[in-house]
C-alpha positions as CSV (number, residue, x, y, z in Angstrom):
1,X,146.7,-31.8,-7.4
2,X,143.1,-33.2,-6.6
3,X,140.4,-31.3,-6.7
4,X,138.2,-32.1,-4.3
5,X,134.6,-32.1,-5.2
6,X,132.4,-30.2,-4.0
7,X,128.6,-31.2,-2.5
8,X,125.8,-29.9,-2.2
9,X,123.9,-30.4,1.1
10,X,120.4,-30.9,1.0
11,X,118.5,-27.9,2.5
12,X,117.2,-28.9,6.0
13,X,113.3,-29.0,6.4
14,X,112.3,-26.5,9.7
15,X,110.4,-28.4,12.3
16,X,106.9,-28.3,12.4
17,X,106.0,-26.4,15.5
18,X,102.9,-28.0,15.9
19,X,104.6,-31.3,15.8
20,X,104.7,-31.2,20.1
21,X,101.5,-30.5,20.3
22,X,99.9,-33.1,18.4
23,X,101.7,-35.8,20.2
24,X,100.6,-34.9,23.5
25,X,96.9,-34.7,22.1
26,X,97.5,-38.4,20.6
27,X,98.8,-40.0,23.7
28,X,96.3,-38.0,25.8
29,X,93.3,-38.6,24.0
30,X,90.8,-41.1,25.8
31,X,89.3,-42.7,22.2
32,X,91.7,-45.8,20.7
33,X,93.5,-44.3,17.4
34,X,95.4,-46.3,15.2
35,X,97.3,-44.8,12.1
36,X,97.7,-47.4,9.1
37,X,99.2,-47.4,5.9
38,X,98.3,-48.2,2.7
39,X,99.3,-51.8,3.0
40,X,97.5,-52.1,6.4
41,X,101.0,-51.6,8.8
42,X,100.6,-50.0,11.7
43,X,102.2,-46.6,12.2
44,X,101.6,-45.3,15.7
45,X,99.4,-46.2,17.8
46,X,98.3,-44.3,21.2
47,X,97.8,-45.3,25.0
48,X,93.9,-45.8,24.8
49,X,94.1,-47.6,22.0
50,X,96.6,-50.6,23.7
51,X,94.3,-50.0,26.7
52,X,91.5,-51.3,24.9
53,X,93.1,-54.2,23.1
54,X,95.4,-55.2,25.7
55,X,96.7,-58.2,24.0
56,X,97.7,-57.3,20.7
57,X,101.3,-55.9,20.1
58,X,101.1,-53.2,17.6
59,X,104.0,-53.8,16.4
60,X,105.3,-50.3,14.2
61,X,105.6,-51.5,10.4
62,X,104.1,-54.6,10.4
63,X,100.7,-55.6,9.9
64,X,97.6,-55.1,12.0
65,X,96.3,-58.7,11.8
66,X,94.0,-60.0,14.4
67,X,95.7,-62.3,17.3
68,X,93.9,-65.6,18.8
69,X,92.9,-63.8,22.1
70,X,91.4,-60.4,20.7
71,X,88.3,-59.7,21.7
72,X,85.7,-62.0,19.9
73,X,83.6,-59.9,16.6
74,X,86.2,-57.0,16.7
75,X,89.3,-58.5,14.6
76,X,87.2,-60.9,13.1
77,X,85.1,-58.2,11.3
78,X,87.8,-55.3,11.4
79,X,86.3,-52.4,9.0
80,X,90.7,-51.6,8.3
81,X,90.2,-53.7,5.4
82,X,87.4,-52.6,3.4
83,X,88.1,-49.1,3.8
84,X,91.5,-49.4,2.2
85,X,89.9,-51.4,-0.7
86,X,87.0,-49.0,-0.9
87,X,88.2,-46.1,-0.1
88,X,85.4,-44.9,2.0
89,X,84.8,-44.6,5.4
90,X,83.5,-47.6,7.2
91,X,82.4,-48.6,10.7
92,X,81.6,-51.4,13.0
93,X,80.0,-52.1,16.3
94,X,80.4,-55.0,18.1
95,X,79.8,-56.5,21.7
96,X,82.7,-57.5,23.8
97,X,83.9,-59.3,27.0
98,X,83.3,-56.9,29.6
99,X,86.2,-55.7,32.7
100,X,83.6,-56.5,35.2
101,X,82.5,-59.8,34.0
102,X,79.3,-58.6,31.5
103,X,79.3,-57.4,28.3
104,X,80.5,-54.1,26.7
105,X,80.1,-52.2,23.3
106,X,82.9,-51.3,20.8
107,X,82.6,-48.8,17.9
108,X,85.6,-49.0,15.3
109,X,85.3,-46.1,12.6
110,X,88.0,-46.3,10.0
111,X,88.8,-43.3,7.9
112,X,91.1,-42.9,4.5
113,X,93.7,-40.9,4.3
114,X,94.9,-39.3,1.0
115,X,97.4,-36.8,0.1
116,X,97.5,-33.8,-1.8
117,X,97.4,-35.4,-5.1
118,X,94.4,-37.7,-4.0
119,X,96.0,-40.9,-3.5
120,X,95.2,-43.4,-0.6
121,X,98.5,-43.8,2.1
122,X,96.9,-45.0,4.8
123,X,93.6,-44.8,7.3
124,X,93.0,-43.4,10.6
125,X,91.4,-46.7,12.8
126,X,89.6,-44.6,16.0
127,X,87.9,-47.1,18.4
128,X,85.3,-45.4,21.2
129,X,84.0,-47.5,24.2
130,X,80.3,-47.1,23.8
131,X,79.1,-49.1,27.0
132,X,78.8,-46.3,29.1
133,X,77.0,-44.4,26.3
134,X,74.7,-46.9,25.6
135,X,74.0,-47.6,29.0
136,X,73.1,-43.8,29.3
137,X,71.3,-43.9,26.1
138,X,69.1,-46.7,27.7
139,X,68.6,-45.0,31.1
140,X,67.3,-42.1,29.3
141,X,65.3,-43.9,26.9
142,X,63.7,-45.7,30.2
143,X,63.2,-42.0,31.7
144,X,61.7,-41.0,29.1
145,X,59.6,-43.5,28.8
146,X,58.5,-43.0,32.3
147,X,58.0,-39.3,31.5
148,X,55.7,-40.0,28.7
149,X,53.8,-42.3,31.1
150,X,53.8,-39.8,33.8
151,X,52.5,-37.2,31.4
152,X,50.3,-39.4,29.8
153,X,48.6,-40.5,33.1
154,X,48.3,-37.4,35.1
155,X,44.4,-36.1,35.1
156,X,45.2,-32.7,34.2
157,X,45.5,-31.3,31.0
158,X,48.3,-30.6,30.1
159,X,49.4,-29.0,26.4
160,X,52.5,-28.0,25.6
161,X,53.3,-24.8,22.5
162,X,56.2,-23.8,21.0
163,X,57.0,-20.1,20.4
164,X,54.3,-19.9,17.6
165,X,51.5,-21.6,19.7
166,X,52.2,-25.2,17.3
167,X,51.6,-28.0,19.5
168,X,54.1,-29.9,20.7
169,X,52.7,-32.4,23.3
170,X,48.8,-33.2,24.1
171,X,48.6,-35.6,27.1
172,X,45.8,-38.3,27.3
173,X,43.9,-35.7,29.2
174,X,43.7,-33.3,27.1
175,X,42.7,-35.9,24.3
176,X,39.4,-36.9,26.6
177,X,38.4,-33.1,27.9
178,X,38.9,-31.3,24.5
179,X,37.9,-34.8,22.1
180,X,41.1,-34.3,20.0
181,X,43.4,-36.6,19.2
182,X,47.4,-35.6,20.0
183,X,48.6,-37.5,16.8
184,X,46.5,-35.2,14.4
185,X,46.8,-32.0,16.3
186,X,50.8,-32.2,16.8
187,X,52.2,-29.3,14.8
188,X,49.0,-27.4,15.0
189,X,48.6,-23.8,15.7
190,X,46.8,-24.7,18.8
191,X,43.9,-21.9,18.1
192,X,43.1,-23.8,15.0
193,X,42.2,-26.9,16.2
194,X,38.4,-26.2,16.4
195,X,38.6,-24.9,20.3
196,X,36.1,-22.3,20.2
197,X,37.0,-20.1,23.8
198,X,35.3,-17.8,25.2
199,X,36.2,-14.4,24.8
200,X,40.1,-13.8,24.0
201,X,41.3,-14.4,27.9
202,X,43.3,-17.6,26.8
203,X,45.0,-16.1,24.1
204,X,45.7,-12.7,25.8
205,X,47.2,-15.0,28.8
206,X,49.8,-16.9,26.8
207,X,51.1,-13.4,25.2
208,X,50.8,-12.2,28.9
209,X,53.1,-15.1,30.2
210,X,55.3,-15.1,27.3
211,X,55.7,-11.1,27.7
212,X,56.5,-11.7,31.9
213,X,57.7,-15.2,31.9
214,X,55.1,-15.1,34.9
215,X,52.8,-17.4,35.7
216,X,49.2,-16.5,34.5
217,X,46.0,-17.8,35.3
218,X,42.7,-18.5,33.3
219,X,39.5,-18.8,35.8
220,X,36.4,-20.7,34.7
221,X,36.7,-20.0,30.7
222,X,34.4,-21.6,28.4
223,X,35.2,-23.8,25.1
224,X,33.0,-24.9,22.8
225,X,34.6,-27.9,21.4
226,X,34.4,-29.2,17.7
227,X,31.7,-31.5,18.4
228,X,29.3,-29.2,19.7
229,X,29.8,-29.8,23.3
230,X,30.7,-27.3,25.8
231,X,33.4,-27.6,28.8
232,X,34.1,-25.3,31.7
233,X,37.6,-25.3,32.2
234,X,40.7,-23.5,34.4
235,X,43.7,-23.0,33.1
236,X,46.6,-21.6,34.4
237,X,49.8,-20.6,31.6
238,X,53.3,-21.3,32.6
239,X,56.1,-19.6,30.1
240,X,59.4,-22.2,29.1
241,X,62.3,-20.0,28.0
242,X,64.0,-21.0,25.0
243,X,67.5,-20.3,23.9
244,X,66.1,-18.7,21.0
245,X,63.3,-16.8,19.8
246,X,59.9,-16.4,21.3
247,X,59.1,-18.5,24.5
248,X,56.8,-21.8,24.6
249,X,54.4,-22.3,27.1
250,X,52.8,-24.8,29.3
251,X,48.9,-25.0,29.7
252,X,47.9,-27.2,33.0
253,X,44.0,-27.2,33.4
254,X,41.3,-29.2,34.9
255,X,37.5,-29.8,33.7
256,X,35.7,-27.6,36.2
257,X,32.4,-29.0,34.8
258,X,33.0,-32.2,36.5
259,X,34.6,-30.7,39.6
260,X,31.6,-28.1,39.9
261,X,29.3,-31.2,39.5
262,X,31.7,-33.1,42.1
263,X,30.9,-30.3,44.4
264,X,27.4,-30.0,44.0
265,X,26.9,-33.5,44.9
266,X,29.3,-33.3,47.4
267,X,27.4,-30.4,49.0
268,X,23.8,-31.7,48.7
269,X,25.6,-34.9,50.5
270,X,26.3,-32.4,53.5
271,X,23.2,-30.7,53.7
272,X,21.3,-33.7,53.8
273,X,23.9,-35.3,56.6
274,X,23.5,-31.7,58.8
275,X,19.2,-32.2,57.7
276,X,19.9,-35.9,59.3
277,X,21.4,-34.7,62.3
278,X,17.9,-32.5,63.1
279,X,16.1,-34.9,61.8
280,X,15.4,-36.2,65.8
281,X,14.6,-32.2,66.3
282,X,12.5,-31.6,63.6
283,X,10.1,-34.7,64.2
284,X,9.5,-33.7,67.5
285,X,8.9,-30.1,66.4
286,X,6.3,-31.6,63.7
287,X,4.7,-33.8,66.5
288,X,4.1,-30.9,68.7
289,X,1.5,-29.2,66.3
290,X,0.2,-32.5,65.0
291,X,-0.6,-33.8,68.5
292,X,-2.9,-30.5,69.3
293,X,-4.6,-30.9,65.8
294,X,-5.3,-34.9,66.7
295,X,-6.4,-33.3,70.0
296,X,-8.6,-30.7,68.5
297,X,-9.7,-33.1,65.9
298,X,-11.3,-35.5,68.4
299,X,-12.9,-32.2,70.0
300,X,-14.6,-31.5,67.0
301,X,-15.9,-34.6,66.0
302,X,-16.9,-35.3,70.0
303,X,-18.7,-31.5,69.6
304,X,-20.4,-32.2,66.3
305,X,-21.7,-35.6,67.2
306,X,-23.6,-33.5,70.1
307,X,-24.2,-30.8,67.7
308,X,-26.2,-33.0,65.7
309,X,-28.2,-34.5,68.5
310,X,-29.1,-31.1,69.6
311,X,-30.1,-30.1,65.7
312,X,-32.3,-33.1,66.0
313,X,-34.1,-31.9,68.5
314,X,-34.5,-28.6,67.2
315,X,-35.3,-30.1,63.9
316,X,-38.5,-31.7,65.7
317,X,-39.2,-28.3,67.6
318,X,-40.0,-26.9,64.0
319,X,-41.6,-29.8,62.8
320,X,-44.1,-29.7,66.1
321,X,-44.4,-25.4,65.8
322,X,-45.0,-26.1,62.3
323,X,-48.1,-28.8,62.8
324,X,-49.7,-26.6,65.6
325,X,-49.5,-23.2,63.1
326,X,-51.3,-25.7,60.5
327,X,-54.3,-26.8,62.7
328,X,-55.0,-23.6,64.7
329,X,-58.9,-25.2,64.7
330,X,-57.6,-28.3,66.8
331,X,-54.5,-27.2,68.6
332,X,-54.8,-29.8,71.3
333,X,-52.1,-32.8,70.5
334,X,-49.9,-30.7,68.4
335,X,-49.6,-28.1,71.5
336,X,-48.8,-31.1,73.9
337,X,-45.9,-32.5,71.0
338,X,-44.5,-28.7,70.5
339,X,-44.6,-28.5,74.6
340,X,-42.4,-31.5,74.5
341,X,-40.2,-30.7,72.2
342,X,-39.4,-27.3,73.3
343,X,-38.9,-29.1,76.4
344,X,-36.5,-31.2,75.1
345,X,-34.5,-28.9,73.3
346,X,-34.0,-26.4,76.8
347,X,-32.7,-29.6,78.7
348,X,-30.4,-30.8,75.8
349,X,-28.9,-26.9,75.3
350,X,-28.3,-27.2,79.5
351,X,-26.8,-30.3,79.3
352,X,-24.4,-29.6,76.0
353,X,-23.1,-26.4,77.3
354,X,-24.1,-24.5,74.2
355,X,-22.2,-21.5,75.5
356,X,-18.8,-23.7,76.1
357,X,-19.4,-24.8,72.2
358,X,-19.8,-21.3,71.1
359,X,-16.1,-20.7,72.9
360,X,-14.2,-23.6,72.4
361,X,-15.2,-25.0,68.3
362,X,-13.7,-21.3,66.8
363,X,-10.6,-21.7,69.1
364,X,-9.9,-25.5,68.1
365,X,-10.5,-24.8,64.7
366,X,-8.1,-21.5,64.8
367,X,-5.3,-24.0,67.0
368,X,-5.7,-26.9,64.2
369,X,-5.1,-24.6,61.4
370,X,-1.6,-22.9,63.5
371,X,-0.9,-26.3,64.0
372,X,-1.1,-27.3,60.2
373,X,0.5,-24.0,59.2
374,X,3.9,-24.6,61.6
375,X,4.2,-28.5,59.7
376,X,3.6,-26.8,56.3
377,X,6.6,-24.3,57.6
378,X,8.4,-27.0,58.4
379,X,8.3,-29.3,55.4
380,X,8.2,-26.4,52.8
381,X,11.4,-25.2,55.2
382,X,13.0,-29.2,54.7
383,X,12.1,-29.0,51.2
384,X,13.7,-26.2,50.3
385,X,17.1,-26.9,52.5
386,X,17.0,-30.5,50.7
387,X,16.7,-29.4,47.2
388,X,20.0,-30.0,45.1
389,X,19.4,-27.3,43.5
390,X,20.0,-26.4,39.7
391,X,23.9,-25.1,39.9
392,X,22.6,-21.9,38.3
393,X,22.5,-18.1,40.1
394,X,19.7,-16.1,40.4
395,X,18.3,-13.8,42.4
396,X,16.8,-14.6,45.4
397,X,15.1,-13.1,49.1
398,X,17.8,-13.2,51.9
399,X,15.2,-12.9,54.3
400,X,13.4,-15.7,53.7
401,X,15.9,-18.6,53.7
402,X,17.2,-16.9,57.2
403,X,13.7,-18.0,58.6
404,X,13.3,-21.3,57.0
405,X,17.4,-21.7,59.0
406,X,15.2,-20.7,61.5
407,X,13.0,-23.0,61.3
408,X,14.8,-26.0,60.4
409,X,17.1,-25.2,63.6
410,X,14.4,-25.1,66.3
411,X,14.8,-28.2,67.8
412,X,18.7,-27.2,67.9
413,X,19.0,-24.0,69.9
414,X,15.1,-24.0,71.4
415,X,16.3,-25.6,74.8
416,X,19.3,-23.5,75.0
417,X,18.8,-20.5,73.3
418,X,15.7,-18.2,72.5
419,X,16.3,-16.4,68.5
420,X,15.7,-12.8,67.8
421,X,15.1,-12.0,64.2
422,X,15.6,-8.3,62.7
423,X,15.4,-8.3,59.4
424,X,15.7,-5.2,57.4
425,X,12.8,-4.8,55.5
426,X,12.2,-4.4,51.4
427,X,16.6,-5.6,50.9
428,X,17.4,-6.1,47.4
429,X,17.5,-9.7,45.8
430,X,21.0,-11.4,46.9
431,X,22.2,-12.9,43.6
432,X,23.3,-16.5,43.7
433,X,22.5,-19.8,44.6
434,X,20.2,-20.4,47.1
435,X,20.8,-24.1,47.7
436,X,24.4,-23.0,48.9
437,X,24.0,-19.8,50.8
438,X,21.2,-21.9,52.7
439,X,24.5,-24.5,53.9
440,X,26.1,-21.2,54.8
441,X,23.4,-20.1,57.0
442,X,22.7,-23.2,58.3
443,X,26.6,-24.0,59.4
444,X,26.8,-20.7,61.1
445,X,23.5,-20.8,63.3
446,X,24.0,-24.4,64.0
447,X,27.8,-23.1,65.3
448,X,25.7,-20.6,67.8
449,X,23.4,-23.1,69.0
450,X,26.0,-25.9,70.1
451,X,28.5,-22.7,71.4
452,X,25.0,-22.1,74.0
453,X,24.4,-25.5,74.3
454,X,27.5,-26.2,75.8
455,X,27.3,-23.2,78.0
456,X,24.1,-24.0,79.2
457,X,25.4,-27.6,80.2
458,X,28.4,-26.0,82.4
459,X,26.1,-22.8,83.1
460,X,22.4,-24.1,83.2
461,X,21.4,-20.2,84.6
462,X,22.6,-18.5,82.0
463,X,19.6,-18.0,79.7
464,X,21.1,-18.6,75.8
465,X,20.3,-15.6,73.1
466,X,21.0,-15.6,69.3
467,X,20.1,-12.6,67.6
468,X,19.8,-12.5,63.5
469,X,20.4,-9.6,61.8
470,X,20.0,-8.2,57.8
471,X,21.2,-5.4,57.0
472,X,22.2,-3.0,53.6
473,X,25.2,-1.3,53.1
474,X,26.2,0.6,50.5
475,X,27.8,-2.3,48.2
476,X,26.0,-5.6,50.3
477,X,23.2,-7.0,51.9
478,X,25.0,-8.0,55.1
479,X,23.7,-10.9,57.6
480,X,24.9,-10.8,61.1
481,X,24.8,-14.3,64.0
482,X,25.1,-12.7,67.1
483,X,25.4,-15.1,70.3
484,X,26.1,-14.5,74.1
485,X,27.9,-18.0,74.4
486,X,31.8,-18.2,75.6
487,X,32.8,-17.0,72.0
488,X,36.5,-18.3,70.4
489,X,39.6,-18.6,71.7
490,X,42.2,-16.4,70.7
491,X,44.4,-18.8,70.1
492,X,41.7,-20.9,67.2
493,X,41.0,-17.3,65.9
494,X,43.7,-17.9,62.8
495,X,41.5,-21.4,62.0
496,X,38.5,-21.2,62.4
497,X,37.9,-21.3,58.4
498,X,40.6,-24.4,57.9
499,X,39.3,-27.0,56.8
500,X,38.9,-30.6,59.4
501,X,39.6,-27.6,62.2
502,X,37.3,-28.5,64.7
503,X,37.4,-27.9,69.0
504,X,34.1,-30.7,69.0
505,X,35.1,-33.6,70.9
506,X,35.1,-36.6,68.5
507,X,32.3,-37.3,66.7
508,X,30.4,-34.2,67.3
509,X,32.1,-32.0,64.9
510,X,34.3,-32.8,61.5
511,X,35.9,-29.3,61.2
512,X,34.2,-28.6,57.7
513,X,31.2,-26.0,58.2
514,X,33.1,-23.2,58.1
515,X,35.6,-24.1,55.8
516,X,33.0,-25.1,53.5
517,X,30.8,-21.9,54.3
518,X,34.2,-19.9,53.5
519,X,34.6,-21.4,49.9
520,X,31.0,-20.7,49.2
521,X,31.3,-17.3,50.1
522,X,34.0,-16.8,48.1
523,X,32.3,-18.2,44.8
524,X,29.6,-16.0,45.6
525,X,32.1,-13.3,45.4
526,X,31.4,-12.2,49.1
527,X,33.1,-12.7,52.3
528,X,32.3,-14.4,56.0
529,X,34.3,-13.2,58.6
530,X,33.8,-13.1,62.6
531,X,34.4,-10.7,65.4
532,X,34.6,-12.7,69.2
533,X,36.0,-11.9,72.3
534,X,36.3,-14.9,75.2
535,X,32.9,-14.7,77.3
536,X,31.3,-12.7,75.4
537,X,30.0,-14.6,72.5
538,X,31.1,-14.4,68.4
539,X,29.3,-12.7,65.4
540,X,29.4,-13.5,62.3
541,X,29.2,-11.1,58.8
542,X,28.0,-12.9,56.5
543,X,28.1,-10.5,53.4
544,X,26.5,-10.5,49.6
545,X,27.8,-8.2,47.3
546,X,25.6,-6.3,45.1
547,X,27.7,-5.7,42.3
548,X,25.7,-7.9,40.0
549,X,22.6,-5.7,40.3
550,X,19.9,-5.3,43.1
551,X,16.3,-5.8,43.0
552,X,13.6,-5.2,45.2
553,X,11.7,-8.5,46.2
C-alpha cells in the first residue's frame, strides 16, 4: 500500500479590515498619488493622478518613464529618481500647459518608503495642482498690499497692540504725529516708546476696553513726545478678540492741535464774513456821529473866529481904560478912544449874539464828544468781535460782549426792531473764550433781527422788539434773546442746530450760525437751546456753566 503523504497547508493571513477603506480614500482623493517601487515600476496609481497626466499609461509593473507628449518640465525633471538614489524626500515645481489655454503650476513631492527593517521598496509620488493656490496666494498678497496702502495712507492714527500692549502695526500717521518710526518701535511695549501722556486715561482705557470688549474713548489727552514737543490728541480704543489670551487693541486718533487750529481759523474766517455783511450798517452808523462832529466842528471854529474879533475889541477897551486911568491930569483924547471902544465892543456883543454863544459852544462841544464816544464804541466793539483771539479760556464779563453784539448789530435790527437790554448786575466771570462766545451771540441776535425784518416787510405796522436778558442761576449765568417776530415752525423745530439747515432764500442764509453756535456751546461745556411758538416770536437760552469757578467782575 501507498502511503499518501501528508501536507501541510500554509496558514491563511486574515484580511486587513482597513484594506476597503484605504482604497476608497486613494481613488477619492483629489491630489495625483503614484506608488513606486524600488526599481521605479509603477504600482497603483489613482484617478486624479491619470486626470492630471492624461497621456501617460501607467502601466502596473513597468516603469514610470516620461512619454513624448507629457507636460513639458514635469517628466523631464521628475524628482522619482533622485529620491530613490537618495533616499530623501525630494520635490519639484514646474509650470505647465494650462486647460484653458494659460499656464498652470504643478507640485510633485516624492517620498521614500522603507520597511520595518529600514530598507528602501519603493516611494510614494503625490502631485498637487497649485494654480488655484497660487492664484489665491497672489490675490491675497495684492490685498494685502492694498491694505498696507490703505492703512498707510489714511490720516488717522492708527496703532495696533497685541495682548501685552507690544506694537504690532504704526501707520504713516502715527509715524508723523508721535515722530516715531514704525520699524524701531515694532515689538515695543507701546508705553515705552518715549510717549509721555497725560495723566493715566490712555492706559486705564485700553484695560477698560480689553475688560468690556467695548469701545472706549480718550477726549483731548495730552503727550509729550520724545523730542520735546507737545500734541493734543483724541483717541478712541477699539478691543480685537483673540483666540487666546488677553485681547489686542486698536487705537484710531486724530491731532486735535491742528483741527483746534483748523477751527480757529475757520471761525475767525466767519466772524469776519458775518463783520463783512454789517460792514454797510456799521459805516453808516459811524457816519451818523462823525457828520454832527464835522457839523459842530465848523460851529466852533465859525464861533471862535468871532470870539476872537470880539476879544479884540475888548482887548482895546482895556488898553483905552488903562491909558485914561494913567493920565487922570489930561483925560481928554484917551476919554474920547475909551468912549469908542466901549462903543465898539456893545455893537459887536449885539451883533455876535453873545447870549446864543454862551448856549450853543457847551452843547456842540458836549454833542462832538457823544459823537466821538459812539465811534470809539463802535471800533473798540469791531475790534474786539475781529480779534482771532488766543485759543486759551479765561474768565471774562458776559455783560459786556452782549453790548458790544449790541453795538455791532445796530444797523441790522435798528429799522426793524428797537433792543431792550437787562442785564443782571455784579454776574460772576463766564469762563471761556471770548472770541467764540462773541460768534454765539452775534449768530443768535442777528437770527432775531432778520426774523423782524422779514415781518416788518409783510407787516410794516407791527413795531419789532428784542429784548436781552442775563441772568444767574444756581449753576450758570444764563443769557436770554427774546423777539416778538413769527417765531419757528414746528415742523424746523428738530433742525434748527443742523448744520447747512437754513429757511433763508438763497444767498441770504448758509444754515451754519446755529450749528456753529451749538458746537461752541458744547466746548464751553454749556448748552443753547430755544423755546418758540408760531406768531409769537422764539427765545433763546444761551447758558454758561459755572462749574469752573465764579468771580465777581
Amino acid at each position: 500500500m501507498s502511503r499518501a503523504r501528508s501536507r501541510k497547508k500554509a496558514p491563511a493571513c486574515a484580511p486587513d479590515p482597513l484594506a476597503p477603506f484605504f482604497r476608497v480614500f486613494f481613488e477619492a482623493v483629489d491630489v495625483g498619488v503614484c506608488f513606486l517601487d524600488a526599481k521605479g515600476r509603477v504600482l497603483a496609481v489613482n484617478a486624479a493622478m491619470r486626470g492630471l497626466f492624461p497621456s501617460r499609461a501607467f502601466a502596473v509593473g513597468e516603469p514610470c518613464e516620461a512619454s513624448p507628449d507629457a507636460p513639458e518640465g514635469i517628466c523631464a525633471d521628475c524628482p522619482a529618481a533622485e529620491a530613490l538614489a537618495t533616499g530623501e524626500k525630494t520635490s519639484r515645481v514646474a509650470v505647465v500647459p494650462g486647460l484653458g489655454g494659460g499656464k498652470g503650476s504643478l507640485e510633485i513631492v516624492c517620498h521614500p518608503l522603507r520597511d520595518a527593517a529600514g530598507v528602501l521598496i519603493g516611494l510614494a509620488e503625490i502631485v498637487r495642482d497649485m494654480t488655484r493656490r497660487q492664484a489665491f496666494e497672489r490675490e491675497m498678497a495684492m490685498v494685502t498690499q492694498d491694505i498696507e496702502m490703505l492703512l498707510s495712507s489714511i490720516r488717522s492714527i492708527l496703532v495696533s497692540l497685541d495682548g501685552d500692549n507690544r506694537i504690532r502695526r504704526f501707520n504713516a500717521s502715527a509715524e508723523a504725529v508721535f515722530g516715531l518710526v514704525s520699524a524701531q518701535v515694532a515689538g515695543r511695549d507701546f508705553f515705552d516708546v518715549g510717549l509721555d501722556f497725560e495723566g493715566d486715561c490712555v492706559r486705564e482705557a485700553v484695560a477698560q476696553s480689553r475688560r468690556t470688549l467695548q469701545p472706549v474713548r480718550v477726549d483731548e489727552v495730552r503727550c509729550r513726545l520724545p523730542g520735546g514737543d507737545e500734541r493734543l490728541l483724541g483717541l478712541t480704543v477699539n478691543p480685537v478678540p483673540e483666540p487666546r489670551g488677553e485681547a489686542g487693541v486698536l487705537l484710531l486718533g486724530q491731532n486735535l492741535s491742528e483741527i483746534k487750529a483748523r477751527e480757529l481759523k475757520a471761525l475767525h474766517e466767519r466772524r469776519m464774513q458775518a463783520i463783512g455783511q454789517l460792514a454797510t450798517g456799521i459805516a453808516h452808523e459811524i457816519n451818523t456821529p462823525i457828520q454832527y462832529v464835522g457839523y459842530n466842528a465848523g460851529f466852533l471854529d465859525e464861533a471862535f473866529g468871532e470870539l476872537l474879533v470880539f476879544l479884540t475889541a475888548q482887548a482895546a477897551l482895556a488898553d483905552a481904560a488903562a491909558r485914561v486911568a494913567g493920565s487922570a491930569s489930561d483925560p481928554g483924547p484917551d476919554r474920547r478912544a475909551l468912549a469908542e471902544a466901549l462903543d465898539r465892543v456893545r455893537k459887536l456883543e449885539g451883533e455876535l449874539d453873545m447870549d446864543y454863544l454862551r448856549q450853543e459852544v457847551p452843547l456842540a462841544i458836549a454833542n462832538t464828544r457823544k459823537g466821538i464816544r459812539q465811534v470809539s464804541e463802535i471800533v473798540a466793539a469791531m475790534r474786539q468781535m475781529s480779534h482771532p483771539g488766543t485759543g486759551e479760556a479765561l474768565f471774562f464779563d458776559i455783560n459786556a460782549q452782549v453790548r458790544d453784539i449790541v453795538t455791532i448789530t445796530r444797523n441790522a435790527w435798528k429799522q426793524a426792531a428797537e433792543v431792550e437790554l437787562n442785564l443782571a448786575p455784579e454776574l460772576p466771570l463766564v469762563y471761556g473764550q471770548p472770541h467764540e462766545v462773541s460768534q454765539v451771540l452775534l449768530n443768535v441776535v442777528l437770527n432775531a433781527a432778520q426774523a423782524l425784518e422779514e415781518q416788518a416787510q409783510r407787516e410794516p405796522w407791527k413795531r419789532g422788539r428784542i429784548a436781552i436778558d442775563t441772568a444767574l442761576e444756581p449753576d450758570a449765568v444764563t443769557v436770554i434773546v427774546a423777539d416778538n417776530g413769527p417765531g419757528i415752525d414746528p415742523a424746523h423745530a428738530g433742525r434748527v442746530f443742523d448744520p447747512f439747515f437754513t429757511t433763508k432764500p438763497a444767498g441770504k442764509g448758509t444754515g451754519q450760525g446755529l450749528a456753529i453756535s451749538n458746537a461752541i456751546m458744547v466746548r464751553h461745556g454749556g448748552a443753547i437751546d430755544f423755546q418758540s411758538r408760531p406768531g409769537e416770536g422764539a427765545r433763546f437760552f444761551i447758558r454758561f456753566p459755572l462749574e469752573g469757578g465764579a468771580r465777581k467782575p
